[in-house]
C-alpha positions as CSV (number, residue, x, y, z in Angstrom):
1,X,0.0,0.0,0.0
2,X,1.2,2.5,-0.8
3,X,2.1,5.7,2.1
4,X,0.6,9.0,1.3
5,X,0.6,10.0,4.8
6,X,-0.1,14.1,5.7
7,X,3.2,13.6,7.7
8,X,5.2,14.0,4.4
9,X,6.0,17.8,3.6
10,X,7.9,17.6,0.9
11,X,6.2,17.5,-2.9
12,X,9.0,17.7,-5.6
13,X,7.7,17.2,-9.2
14,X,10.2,15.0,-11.3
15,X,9.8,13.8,-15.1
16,X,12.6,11.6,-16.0
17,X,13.2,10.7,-19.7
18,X,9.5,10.6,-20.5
19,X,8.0,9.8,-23.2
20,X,4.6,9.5,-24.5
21,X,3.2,8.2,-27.6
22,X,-0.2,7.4,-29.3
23,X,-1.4,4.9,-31.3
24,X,-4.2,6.3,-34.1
25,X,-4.5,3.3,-36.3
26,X,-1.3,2.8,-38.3
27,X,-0.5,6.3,-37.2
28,X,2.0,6.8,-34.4
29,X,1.8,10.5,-32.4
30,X,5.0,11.2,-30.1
31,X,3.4,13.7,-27.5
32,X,6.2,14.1,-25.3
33,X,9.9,13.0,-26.0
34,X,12.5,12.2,-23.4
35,X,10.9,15.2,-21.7
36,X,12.9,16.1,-18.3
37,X,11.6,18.5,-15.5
38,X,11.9,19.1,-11.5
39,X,9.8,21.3,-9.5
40,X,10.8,21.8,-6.2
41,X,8.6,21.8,-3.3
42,X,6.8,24.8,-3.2
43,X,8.1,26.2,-6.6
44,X,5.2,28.0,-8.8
45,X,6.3,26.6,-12.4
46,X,4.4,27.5,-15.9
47,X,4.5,25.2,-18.6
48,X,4.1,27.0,-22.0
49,X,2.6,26.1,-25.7
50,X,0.1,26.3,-28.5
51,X,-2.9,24.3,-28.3
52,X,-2.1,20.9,-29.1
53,X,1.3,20.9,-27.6
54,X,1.1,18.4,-24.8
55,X,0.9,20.4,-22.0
56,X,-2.7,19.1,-20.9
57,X,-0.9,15.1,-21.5
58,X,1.9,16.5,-19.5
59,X,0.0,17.2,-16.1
60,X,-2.4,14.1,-16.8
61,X,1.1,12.0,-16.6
62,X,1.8,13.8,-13.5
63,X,-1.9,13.5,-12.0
64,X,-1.8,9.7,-12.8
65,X,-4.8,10.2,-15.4
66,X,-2.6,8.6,-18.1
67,X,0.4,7.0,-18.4
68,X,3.9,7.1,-19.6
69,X,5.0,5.2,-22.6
70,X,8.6,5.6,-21.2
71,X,10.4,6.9,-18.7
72,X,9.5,7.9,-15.0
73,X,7.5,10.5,-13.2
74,X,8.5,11.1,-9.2
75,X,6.4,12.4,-7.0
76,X,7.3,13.6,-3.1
77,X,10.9,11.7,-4.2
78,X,9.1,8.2,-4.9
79,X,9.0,6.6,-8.5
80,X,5.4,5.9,-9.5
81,X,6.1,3.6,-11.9
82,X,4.9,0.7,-9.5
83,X,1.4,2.9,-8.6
84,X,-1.4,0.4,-8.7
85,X,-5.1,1.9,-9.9
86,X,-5.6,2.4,-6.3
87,X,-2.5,4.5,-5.2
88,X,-3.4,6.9,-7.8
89,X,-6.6,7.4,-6.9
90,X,-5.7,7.8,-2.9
91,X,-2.4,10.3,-4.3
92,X,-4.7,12.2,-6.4
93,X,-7.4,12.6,-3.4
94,X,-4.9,13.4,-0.4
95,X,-2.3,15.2,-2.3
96,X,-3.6,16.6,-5.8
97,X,-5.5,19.5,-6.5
98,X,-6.6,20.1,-10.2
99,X,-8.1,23.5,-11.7
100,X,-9.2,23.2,-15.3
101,X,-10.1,25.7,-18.3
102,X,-13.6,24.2,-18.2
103,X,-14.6,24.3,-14.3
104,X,-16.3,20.8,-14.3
105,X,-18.7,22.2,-11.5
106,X,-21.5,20.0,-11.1
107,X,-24.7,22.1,-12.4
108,X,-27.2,20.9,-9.5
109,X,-25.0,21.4,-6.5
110,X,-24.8,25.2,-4.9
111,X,-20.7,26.3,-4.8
112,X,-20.7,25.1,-0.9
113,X,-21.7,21.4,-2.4
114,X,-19.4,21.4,-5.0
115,X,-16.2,22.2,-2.8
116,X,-17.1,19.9,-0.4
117,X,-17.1,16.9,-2.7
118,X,-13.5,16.3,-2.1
119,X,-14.5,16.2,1.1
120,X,-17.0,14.0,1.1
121,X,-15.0,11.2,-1.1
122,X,-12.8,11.1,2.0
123,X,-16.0,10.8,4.6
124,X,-15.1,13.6,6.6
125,X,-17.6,14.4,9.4
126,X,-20.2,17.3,8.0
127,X,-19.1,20.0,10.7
128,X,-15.6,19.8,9.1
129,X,-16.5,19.8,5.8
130,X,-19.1,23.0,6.7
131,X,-16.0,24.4,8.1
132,X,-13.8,23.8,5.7
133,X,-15.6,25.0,3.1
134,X,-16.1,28.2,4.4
135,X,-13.5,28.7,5.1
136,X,-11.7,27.6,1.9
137,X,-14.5,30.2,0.0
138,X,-13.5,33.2,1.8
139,X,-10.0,32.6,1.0
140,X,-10.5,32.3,-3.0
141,X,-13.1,35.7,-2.4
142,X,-16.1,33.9,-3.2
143,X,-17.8,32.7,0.4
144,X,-20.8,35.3,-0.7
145,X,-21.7,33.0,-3.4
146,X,-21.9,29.5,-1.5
147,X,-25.5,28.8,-1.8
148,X,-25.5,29.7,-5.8
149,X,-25.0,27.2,-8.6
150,X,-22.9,27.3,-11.0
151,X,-25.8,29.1,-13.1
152,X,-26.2,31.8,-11.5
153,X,-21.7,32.4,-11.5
154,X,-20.2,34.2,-13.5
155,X,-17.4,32.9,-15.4
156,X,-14.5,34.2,-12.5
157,X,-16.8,33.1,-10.1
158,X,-17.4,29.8,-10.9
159,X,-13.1,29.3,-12.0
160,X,-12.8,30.6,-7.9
161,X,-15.4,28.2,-6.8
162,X,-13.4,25.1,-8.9
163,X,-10.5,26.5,-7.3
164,X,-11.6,26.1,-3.9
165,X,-12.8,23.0,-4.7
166,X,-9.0,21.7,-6.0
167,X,-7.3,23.3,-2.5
168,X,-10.2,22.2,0.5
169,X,-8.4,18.5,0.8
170,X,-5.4,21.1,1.4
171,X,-3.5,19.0,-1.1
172,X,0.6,19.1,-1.8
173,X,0.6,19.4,-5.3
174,X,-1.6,22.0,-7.6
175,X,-2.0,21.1,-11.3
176,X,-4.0,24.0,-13.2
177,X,-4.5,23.2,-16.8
178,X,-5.1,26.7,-18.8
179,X,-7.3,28.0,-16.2
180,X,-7.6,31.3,-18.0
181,X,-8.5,29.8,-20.7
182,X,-12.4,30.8,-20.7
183,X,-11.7,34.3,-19.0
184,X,-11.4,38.0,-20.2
185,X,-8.2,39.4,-19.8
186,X,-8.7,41.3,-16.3
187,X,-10.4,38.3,-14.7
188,X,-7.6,35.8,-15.8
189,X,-5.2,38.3,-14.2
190,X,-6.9,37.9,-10.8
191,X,-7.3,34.4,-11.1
192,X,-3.6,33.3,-11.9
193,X,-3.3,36.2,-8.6
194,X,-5.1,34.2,-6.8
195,X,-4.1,30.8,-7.4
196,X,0.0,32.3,-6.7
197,X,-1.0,34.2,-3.5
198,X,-3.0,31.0,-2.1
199,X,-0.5,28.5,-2.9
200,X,2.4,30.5,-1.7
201,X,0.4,30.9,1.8
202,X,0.1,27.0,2.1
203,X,3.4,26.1,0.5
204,X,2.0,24.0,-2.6
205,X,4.2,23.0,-5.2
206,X,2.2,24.9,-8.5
207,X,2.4,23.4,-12.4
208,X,0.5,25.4,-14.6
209,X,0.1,24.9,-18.2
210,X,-0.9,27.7,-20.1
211,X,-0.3,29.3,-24.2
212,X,-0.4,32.8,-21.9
213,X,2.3,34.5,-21.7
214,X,0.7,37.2,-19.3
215,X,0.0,33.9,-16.9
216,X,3.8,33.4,-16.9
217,X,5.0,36.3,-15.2
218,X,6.3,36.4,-11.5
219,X,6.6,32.1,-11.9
220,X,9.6,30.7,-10.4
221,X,10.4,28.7,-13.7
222,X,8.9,28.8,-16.8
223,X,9.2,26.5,-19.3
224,X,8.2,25.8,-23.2
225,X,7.2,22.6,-24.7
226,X,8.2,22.5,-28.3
227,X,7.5,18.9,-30.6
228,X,7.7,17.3,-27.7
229,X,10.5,18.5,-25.6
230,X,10.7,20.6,-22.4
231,X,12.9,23.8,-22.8
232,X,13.8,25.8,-19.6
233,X,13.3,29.5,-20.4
234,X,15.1,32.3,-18.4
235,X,14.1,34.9,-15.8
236,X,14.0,37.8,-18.4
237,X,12.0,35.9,-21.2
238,X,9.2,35.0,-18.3
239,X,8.3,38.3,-18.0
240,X,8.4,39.2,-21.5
241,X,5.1,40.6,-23.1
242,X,2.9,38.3,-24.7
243,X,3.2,38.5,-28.4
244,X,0.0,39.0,-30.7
């Protein structure tokens, strides 16, 4: 069984010689090759690239939702390459939290339901949960809206709400694929904001993939993926202004 205990406070990010390839019939797509990357524990890292790249098959490799064709992803400084079906899916409920482009809130179920349903999948008491989803909704700016569905959200409200959602299991590792994606320019500015300012407060280790290079700026590392391969980009280009 695998030991994902809370005790554990370190959540490195490691890609070793992966590779990923698809099978389309007698067609053979190469995703990732002999891609190599290390996060360090509480590092805010942005993963840039057109649409199509790889970057959302990147952080499913990391998030156990797919897996490698070669190579080795580490997580916390343990190979998974031996995770059952069941270690994933204790890893990614203990120690992953994952914000998407679409929010994949559940239509029927006020904000308040929907970020307690991490909760719930680990049958926490509902006093905590009640607690820790307030809690968790004033911190993303949102606690205002917790008896609203989705509906009735607008577009940053309901990414905020998702985002509380990914962080209320208080989780080690953040994955947020292009959660700007469906945002106007000023709102995706306050949500990447957001999801820096929280996870520096509680120390998460943040990999976000994005084709934004507005989203970029302030990360601790920032790199592109380009046919496949991982290219670490300096400091200076980081900040540089997003081409049109």
């Amino acid at each position: 069984m695998l030991d994902v205990s809370r005790g554990v406070s370190v959540s490195t990010v490691t890609l070793d010689h992966v590779c990923k390839v698809y099978e389309r019939g007698s067609v053979t797509v190469s995703v990732l090759r002999d891609a190599h990357l290390h996060v360090a524990s509480g590092a805010f890292c942005v993963i840039m690239g057109p649409s199509g790249s790889g970057k959302s098959t990147l952080l499913n490799l990391i998030a156990g939702l797919d897996t490698v064709t070669a190579g080795d992803v580490w997580l916390d400084g343990r190979s998974t390459r031996g995770f059952t079906d069941a270690d994933w899916t204790r890893y990614r409920r203990e120690s992953i939290g994952m914000v998407f482009q679409a929010f994949h809130l559940v239509p029927g179920l006020t904000a308040a339901e929907n970020v307690g349903l991490p909760l719930r999948l680990q049958k926490m008491s509902s006093p905590v949960i009640r607690q820790r989803v307030g809690e968790t909704l004033e911190r993303v700016g949102v606690q205002h809206r917790a008896g609203h569905r989705p509906s009735e959200l607008s577009g940053g409200e309901q990414q905020r709400v998702a985002l509380a959602r990914a962080l209320v299991h208080r989780p080690r590792i953040l994955l947020a694929d292009e959660p700007t994606g469906n945002l106007d320019s000023q709102t995706a500015k306050e949500i990447v904001g957001l999801i820096r300012h929280v996870s520096k407060e509680e120390s998460h280790t943040v990999l976000l993939v994005t084709h934004s290079a507005s989203a970029a700026q302030g990360a601790d590392h920032v790199y592109d993926l380009c046919d496949g391969q991982l290219h670490h980009r300096s400091s200076a280009r980081a900040d540089a202004p997003e081409k049109r």
